[in-house]
MDTraj code that builds the backbone (N, CA, C; nanometers):
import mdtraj as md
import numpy as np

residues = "UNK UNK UNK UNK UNK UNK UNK UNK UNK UNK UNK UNK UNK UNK UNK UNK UNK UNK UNK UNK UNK UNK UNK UNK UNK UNK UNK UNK UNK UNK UNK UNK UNK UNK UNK UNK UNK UNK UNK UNK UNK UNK UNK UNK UNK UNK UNK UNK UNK UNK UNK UNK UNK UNK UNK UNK UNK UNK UNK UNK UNK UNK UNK UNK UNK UNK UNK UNK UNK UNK UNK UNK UNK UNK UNK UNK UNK UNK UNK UNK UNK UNK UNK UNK UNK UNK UNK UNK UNK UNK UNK UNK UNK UNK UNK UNK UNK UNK UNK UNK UNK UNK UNK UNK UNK UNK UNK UNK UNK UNK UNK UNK UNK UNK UNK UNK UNK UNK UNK UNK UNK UNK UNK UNK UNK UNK UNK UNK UNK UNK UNK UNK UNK UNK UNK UNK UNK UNK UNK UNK UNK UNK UNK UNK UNK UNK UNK UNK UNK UNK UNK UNK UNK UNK UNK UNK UNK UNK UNK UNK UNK UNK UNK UNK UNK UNK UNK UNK UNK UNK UNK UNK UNK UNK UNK UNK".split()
xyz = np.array([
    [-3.5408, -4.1699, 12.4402],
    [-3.6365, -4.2639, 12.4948],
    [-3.6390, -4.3905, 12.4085],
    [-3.6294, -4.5478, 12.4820],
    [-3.6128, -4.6058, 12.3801],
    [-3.7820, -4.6659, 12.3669],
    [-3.8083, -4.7151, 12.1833],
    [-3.9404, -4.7212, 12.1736],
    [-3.9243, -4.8235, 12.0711],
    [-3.8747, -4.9210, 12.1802],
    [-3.8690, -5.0708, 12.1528],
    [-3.8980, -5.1421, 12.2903],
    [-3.9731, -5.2865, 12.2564],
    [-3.9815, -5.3450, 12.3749],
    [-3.8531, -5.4463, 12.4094],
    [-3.8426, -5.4732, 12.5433],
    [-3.7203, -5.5889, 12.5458],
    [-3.7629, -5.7122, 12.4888],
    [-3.6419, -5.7863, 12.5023],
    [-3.6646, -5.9618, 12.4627],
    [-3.7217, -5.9796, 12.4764],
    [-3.7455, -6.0240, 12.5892],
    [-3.8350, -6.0898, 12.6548],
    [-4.0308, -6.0641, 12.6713],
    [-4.0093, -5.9340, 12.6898],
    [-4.1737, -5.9049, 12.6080],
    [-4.1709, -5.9495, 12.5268],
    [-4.0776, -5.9073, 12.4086],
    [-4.1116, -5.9818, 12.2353],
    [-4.1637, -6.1409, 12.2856],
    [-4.0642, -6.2197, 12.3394],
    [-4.0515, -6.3419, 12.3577],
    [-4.2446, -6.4470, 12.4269],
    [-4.2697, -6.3398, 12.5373],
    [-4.3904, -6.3377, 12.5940],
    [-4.5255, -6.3021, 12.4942],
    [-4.4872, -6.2024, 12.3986],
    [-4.5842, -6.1758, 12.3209],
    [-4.5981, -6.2566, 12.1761],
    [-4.4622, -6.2700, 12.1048],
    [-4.5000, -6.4110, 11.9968],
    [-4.5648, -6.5662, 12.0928],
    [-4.4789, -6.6225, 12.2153],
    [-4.5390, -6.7070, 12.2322],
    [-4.6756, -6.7209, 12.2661],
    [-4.7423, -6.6294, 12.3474],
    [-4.8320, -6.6681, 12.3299],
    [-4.9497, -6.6621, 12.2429],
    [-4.8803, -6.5474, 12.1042],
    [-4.9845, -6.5398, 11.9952],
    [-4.9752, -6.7074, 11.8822],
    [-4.8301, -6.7408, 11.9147],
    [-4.8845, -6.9008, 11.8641],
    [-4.9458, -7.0141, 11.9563],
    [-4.9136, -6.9562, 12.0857],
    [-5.0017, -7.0959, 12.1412],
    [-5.1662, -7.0607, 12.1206],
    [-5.2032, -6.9613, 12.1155],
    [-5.3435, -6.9269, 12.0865],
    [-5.3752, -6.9794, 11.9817],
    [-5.3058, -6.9794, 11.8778],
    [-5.3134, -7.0025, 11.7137],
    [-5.3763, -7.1611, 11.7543],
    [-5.2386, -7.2104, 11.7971],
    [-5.2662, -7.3500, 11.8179],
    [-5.3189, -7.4097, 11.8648],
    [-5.3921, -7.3495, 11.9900],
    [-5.4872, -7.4031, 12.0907],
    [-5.6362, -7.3563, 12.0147],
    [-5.6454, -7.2697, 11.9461],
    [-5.7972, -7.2945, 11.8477],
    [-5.7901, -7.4027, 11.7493],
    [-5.6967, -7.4133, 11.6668],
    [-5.7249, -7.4968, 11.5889],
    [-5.7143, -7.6306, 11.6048],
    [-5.6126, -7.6927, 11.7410],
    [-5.6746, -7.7657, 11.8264],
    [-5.7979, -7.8214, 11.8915],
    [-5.8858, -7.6615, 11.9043],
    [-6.0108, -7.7256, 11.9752],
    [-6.0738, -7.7094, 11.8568],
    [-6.0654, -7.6644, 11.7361],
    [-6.1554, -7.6894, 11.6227],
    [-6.1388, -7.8167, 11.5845],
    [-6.0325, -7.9027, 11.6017],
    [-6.0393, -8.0231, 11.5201],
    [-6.0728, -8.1692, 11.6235],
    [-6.0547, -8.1450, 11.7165],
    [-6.0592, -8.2612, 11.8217],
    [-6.1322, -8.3536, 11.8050],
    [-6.2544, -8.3165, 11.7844],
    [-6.4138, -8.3805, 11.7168],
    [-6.3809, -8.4988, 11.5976],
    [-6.2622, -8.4077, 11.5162],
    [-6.1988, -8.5390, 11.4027],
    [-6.1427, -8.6048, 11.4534],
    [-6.1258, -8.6550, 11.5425],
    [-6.0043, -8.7580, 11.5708],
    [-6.0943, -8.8625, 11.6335],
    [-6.0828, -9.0263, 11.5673],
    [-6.1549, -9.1087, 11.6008],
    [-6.1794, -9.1467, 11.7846],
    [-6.3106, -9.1632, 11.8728],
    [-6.3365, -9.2064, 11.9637],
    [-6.2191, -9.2761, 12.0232],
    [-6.1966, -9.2465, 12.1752],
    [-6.0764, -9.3575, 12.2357],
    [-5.9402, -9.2487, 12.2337],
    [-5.8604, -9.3553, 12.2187],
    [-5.7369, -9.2690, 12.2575],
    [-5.6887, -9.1797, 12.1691],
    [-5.6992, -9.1842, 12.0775],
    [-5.6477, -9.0651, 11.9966],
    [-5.7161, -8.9211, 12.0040],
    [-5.8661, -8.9303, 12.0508],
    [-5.9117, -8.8288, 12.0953],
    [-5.8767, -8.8049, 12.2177],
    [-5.8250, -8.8761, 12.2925],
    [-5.7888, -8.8473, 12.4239],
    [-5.7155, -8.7995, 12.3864],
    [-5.5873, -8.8692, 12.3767],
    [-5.4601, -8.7713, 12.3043],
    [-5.4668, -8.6155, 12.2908],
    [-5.5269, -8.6213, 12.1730],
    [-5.5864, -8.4954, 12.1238],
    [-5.6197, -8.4017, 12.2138],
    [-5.6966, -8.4113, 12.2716],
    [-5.8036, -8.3538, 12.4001],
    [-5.6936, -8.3524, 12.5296],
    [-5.6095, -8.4630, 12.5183],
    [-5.4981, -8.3921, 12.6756],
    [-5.3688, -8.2902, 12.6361],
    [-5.3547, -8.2719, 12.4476],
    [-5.2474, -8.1847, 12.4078],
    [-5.2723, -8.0840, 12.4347],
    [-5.4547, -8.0123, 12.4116],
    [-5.5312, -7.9103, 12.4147],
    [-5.5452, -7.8892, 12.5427],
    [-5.5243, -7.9542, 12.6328],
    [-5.5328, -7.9161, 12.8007],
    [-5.4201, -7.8713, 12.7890],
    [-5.3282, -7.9176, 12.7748],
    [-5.1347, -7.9242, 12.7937],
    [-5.1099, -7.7722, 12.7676],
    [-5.1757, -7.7383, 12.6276],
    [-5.1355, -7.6320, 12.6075],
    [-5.2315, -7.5048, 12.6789],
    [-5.3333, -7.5670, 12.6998],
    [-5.4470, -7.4160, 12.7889],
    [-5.3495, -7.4041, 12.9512],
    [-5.3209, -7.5209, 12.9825],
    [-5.2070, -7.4717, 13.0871],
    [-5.0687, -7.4057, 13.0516],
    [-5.0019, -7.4317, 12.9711],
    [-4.9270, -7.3905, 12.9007],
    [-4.9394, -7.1857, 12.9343],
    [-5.0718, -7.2144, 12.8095],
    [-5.1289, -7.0716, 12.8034],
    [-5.1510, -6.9801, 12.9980],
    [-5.2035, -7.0336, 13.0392],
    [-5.2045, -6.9922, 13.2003],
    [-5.1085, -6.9743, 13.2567],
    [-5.0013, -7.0165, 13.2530],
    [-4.8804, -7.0236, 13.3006],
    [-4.7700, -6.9153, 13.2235],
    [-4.7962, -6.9066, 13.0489],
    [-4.7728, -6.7666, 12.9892],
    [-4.8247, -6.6488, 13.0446],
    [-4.9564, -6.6658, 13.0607],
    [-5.0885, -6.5177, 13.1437],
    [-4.9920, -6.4555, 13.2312],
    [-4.9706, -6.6232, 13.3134],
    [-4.9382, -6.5134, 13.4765],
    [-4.7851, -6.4786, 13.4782],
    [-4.7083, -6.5423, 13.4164],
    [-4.5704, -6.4715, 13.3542],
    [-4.5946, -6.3395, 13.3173],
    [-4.6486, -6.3215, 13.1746],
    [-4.6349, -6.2173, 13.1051],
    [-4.7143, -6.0622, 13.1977],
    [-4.8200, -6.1146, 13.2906],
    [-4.8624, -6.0464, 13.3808],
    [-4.7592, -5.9972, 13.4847],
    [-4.7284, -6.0814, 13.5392],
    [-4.5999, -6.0617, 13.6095],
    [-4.5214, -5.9654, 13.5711],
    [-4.4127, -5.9802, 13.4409],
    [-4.3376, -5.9109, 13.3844],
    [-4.3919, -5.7892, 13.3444],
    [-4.4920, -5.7761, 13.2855],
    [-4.5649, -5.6604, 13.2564],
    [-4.5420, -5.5580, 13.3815],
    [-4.6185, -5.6167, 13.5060],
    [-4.6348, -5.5020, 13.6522],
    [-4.4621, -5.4932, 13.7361],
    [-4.3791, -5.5887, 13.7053],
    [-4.2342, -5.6072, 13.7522],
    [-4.1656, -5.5089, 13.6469],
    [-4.1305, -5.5611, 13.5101],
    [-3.9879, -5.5379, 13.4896],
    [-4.0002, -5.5584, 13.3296],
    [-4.0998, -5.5581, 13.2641],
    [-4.1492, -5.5497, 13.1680],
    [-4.1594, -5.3902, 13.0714],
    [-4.0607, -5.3263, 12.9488],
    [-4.0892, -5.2542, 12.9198],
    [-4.2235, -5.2041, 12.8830],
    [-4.2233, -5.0648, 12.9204],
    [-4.3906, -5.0035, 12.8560],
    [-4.3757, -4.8696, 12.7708],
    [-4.4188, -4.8811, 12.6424],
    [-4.4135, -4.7465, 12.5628],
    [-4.5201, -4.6611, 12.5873],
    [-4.4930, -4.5723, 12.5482],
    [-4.6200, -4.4860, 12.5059],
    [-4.7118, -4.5478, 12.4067],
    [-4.8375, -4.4825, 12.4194],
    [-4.9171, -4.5438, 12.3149],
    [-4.8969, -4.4780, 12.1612],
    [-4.8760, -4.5409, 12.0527],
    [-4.8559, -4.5331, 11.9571],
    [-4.9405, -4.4011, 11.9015],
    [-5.0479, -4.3415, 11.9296],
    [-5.1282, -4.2709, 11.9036],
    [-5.1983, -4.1913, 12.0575],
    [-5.2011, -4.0712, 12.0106],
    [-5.2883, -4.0106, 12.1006],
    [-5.4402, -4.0190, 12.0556],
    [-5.4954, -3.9203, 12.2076],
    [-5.6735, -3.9091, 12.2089],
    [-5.6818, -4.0676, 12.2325],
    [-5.8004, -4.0098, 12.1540],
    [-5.8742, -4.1469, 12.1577],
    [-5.8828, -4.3178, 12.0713],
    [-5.7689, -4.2536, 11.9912],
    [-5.7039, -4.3751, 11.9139],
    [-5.5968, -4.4384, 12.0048],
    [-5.5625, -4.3694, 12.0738],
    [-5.4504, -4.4332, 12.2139],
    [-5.5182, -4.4945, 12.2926],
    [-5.6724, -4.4352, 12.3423],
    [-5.7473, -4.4985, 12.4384],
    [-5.8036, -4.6041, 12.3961],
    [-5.8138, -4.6389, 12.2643],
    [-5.8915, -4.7299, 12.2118],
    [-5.7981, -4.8498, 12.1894],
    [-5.6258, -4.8272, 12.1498],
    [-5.5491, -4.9063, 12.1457],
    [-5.5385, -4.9987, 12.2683],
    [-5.5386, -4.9029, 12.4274],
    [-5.4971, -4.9548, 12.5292],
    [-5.6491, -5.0241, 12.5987],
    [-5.7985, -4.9901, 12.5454],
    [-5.8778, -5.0836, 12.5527],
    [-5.8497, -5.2097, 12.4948],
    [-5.8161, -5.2064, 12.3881],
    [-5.7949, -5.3049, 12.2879],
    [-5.6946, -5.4132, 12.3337],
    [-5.5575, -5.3985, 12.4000],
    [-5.5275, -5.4710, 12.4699],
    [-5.5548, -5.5269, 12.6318],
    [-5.6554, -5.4626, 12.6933],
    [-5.7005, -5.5295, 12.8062],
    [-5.7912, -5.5563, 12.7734],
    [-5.8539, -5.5550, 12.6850],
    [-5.9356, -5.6859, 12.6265],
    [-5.8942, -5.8026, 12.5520],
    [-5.7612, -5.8231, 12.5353],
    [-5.7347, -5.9230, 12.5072],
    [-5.6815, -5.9961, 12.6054],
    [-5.6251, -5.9054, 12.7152],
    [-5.5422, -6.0005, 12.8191],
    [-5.7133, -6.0380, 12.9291],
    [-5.8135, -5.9253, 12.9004],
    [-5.9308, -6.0335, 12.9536],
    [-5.9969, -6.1532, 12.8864],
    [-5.9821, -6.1803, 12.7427],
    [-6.0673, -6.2610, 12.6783],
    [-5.9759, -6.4227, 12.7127],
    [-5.8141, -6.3584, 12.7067],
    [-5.7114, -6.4657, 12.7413],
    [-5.7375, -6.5143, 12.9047],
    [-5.7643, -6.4182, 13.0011],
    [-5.7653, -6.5407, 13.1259],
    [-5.9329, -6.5840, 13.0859],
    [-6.0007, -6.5382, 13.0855],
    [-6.1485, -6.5998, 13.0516],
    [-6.1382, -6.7534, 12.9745],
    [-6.0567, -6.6994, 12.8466],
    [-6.0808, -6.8398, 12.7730],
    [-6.0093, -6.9807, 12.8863],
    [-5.8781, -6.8986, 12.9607],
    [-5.8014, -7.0224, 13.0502],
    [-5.8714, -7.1152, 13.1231],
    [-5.9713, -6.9911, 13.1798],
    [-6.0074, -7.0449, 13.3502],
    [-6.1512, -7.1013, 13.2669],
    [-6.2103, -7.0758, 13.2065],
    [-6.3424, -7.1467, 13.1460],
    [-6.2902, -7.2552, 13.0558],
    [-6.1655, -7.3103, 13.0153],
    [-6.0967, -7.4143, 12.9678],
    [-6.0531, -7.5009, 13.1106],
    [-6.0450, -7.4204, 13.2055],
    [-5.9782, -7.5522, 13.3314],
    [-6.1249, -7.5533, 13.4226],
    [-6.2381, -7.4740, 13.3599],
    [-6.3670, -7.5055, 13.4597],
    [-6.4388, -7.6194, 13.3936],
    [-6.4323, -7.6342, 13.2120],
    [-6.4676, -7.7611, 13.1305],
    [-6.4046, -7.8743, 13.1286],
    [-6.3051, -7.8898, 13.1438],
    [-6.2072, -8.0224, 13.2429],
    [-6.3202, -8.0385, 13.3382],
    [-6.3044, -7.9554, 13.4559],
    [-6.3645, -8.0504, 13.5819],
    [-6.5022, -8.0375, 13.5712],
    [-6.5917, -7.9264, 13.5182],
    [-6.7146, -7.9974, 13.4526],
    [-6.7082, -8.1140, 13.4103],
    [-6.6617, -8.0945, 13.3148],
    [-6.7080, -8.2386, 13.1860],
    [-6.6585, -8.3706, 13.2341],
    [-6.5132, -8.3248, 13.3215],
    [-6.4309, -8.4789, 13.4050],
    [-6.3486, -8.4640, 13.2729],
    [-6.2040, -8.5084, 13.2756],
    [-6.1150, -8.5583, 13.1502],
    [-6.0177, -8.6571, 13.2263],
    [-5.9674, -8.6743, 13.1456],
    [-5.8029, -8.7526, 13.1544],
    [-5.7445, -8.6906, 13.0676],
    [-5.6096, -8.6795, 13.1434],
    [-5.4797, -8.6366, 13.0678],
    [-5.4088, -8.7698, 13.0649],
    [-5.4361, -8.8335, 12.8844],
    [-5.3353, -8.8915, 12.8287],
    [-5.3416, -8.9959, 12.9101],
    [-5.4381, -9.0637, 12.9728],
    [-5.5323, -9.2291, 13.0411],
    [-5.3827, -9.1986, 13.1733],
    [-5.3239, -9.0724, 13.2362],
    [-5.2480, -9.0993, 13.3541],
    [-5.3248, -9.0109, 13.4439],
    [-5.3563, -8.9414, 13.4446],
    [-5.4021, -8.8227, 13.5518],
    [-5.5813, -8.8023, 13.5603],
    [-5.7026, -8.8256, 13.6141],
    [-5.8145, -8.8427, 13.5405],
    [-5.8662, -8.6743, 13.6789],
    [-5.9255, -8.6527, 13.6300],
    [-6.0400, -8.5252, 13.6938],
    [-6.1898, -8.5700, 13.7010],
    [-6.2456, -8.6144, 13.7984],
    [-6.4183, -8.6609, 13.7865],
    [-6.4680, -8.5368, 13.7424],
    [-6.5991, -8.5712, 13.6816],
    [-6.6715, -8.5024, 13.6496],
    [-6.6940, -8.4183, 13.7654],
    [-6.7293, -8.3228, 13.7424],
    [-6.8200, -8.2106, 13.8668],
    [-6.9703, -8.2659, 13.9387],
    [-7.0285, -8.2926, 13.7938],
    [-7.2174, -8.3551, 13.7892],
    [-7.2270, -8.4068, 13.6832],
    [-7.1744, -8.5435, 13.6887],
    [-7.1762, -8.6002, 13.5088],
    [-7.3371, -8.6354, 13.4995],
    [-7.4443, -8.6162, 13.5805],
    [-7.5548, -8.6414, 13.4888],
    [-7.6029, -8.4855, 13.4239],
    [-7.5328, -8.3777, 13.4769],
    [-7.6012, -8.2151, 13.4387],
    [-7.5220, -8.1884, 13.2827],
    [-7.5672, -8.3121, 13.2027],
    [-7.5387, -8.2539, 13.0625],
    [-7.5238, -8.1472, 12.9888],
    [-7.6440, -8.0156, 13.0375],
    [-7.6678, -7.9153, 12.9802],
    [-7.5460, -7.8116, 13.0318],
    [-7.5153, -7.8295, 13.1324],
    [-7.4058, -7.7452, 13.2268],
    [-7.2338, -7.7723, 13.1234],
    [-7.2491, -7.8630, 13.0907],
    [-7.1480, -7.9336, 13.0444],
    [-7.1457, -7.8836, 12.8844],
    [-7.2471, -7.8822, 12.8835],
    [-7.2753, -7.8493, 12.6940],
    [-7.2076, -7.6948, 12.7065],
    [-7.3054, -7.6299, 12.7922],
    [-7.3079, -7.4409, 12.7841],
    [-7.1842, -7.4353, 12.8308],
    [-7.0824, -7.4870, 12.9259],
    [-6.9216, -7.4766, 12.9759],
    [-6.8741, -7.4524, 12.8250],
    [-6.8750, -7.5939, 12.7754],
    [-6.8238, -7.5933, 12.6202],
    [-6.7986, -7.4810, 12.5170],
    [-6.9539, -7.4795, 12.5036],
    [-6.9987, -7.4069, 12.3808],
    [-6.9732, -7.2492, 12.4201],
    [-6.9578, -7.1986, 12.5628],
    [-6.8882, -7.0352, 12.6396],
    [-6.7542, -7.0520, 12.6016],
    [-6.6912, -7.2039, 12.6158],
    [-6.5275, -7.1878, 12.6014],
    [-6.5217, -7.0931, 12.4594],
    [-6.5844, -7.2137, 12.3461],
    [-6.5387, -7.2194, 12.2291],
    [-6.5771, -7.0574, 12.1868],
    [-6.7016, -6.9915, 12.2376],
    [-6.7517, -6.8769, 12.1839],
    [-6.6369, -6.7633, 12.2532],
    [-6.5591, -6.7990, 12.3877],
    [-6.4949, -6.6924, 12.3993],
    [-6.3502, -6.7245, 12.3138],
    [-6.3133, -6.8348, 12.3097],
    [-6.1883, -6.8496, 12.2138],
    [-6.1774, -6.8206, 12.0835],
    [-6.3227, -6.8253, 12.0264],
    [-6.3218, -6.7623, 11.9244],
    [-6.3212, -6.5640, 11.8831],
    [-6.3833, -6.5319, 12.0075],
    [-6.3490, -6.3816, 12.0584],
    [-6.2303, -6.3313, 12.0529],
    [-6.1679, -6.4406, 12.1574],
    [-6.0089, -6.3872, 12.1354],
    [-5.9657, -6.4367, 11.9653],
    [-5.9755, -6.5112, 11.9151],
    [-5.9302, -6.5225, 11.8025],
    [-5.9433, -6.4055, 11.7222],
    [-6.0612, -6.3491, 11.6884],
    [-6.1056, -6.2112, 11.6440],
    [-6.0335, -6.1244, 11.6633],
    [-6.0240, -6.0774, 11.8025],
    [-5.9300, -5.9544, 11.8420],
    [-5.8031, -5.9566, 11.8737],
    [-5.7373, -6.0982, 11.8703],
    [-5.6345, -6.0864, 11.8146],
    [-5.5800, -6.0756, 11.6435],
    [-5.6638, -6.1313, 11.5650],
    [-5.6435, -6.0838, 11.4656],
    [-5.6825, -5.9113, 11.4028],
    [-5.7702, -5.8656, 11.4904],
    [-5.8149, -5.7266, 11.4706],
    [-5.6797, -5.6437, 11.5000],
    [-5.5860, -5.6916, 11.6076],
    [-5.4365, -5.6439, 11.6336],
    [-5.3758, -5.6670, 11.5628],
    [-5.3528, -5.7789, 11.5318],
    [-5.2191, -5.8221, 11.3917],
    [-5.2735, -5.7224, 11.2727],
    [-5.3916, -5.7259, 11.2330],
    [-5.4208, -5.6140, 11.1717],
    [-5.3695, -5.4630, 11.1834],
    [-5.4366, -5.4474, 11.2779],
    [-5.4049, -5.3055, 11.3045],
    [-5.2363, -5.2977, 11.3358],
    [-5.1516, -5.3778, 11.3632],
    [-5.0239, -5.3307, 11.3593],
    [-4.9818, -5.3422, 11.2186],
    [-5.0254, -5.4090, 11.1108],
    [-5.0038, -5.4416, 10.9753],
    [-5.0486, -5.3128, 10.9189],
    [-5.1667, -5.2378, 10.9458],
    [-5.1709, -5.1002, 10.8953],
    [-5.0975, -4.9823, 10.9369],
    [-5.0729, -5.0074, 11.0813],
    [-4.9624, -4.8912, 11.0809],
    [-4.8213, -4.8922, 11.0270],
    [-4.7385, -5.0405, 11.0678],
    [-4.6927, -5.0364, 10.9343],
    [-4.6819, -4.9783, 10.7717],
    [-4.7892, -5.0495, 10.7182],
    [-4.8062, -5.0160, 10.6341],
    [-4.8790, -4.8466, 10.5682],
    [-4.9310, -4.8776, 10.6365],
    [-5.0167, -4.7039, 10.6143],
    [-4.9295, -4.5892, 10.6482],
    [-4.9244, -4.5882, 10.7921],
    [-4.9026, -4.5134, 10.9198],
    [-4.7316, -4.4817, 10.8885],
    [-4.6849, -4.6029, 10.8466],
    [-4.5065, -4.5681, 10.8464],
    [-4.4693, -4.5338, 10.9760],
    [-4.5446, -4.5664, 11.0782],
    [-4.4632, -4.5544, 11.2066],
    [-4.4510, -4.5954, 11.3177],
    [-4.4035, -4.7344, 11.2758],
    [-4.2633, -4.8081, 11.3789],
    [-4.3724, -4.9020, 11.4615],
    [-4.5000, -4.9029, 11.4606],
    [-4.5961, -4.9740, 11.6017],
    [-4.5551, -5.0958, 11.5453],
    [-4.5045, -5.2070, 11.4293],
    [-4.4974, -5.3168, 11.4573],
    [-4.3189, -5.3608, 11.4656],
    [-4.2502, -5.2395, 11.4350],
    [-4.1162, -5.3081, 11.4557],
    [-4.0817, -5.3057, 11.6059],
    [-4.1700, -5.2514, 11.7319],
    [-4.1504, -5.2425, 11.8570],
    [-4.1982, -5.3242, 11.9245],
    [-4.2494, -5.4560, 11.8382],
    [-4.2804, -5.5498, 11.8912],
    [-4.2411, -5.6864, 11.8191],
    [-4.1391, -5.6814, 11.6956],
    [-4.1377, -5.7720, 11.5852],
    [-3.9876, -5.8096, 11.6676],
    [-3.9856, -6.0019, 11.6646],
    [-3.9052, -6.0675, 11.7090],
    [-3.7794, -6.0314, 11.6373],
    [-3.6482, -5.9910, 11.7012],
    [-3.5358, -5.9839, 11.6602],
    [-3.5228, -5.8812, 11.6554],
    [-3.5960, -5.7488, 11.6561],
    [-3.5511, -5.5903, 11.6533],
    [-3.5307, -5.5472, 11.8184],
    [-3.5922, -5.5590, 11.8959],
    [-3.5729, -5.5377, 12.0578],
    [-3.4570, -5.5154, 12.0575],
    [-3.4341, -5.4076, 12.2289],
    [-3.2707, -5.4265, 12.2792],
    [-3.2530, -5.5430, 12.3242],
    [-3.0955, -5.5487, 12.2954],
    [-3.0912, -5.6802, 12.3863],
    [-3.0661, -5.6641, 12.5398],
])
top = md.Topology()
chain = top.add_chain()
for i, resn in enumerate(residues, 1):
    res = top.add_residue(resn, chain, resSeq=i)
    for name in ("N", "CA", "C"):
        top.add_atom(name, md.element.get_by_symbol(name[0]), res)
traj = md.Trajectory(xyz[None], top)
């Protein structure tokens, strides 16, 4: 039985653990970047890539239910059940953060990069606009958590465990 994933999972699963990387610390810094275009800038890279990210989702979704290898879970009982919670909660916190990132666009109204503009939804319902925000940032920071609670936990089995849960997902070991 082989108990490695293919390329292409690997490929689906590093990218989108760096566009996540990058799309938080993106929306953590945006705020620094002086009024005008450079915050625009800023603010249409961070769209660029939440589509980006959406467009990974429904790929890696795709491939997953198509043609996407699937192992066993690394652990039985209830350490298996808790593993395979553990990842559909991340692939829920990931469309959540998407679609509440493309519902604060057309709340709030943006431009992508002074070419493409989105009106506001209700630009006088400030508060709607605030709580869109401040749900994005609180669920992106969720996923930030539990994805690091994974990189973790594959770093201890590794390390602890001695058995194999992160080389079946570590870029360059896969079949080809």
């Amino acid at each position: 039985m082989n108990l490695e994933y293919d390329r292409r999972t690997i490929l689906l699963h590093w990218a989108s653990a760096f566009l996540i990387a990058a799309l938080w610390v993106a929306g953590q810094t945006i705020d620094f970047f002086p009024r005008g275009m450079p915050r625009t800038s800023a603010r249409s890279l961070h769209i660029t890539g939440g589509v980006l990210l959406a467009l990974l989702l429904a790929v890696r979704i795709a491939w997953r239910l198509r043609g996407g290898v699937r192992l066993p879970a690394a652990a039985e009982g209830a350490a298996g059940q808790a593993a395979k919670a553990g990842h559909g909660l991340l692939y829920l916190l990931m469309a959540s953060v998407v679609l509440l990132g493309l519902a604060c666009v057309w709340i709030r109204g943006d431009t992508w990069f002074n070419v493409f503009t989105v009106p506001a939804f209700d630009p006088a319902n400030k508060a709607l606009r605030h709580d869109a925000v401040e749900l994005h940032g609180l669920l992106a920071n969720a996923l930030l958590i539990a994805a690091a609670a994974h990189a973790a936990l594959a770093v201890w089995h590794q390390v602890v465990r001695k058995d194999g849960v992160l080389r079946r997902m570590w870029p360059g070991w896969g079949p080809h």
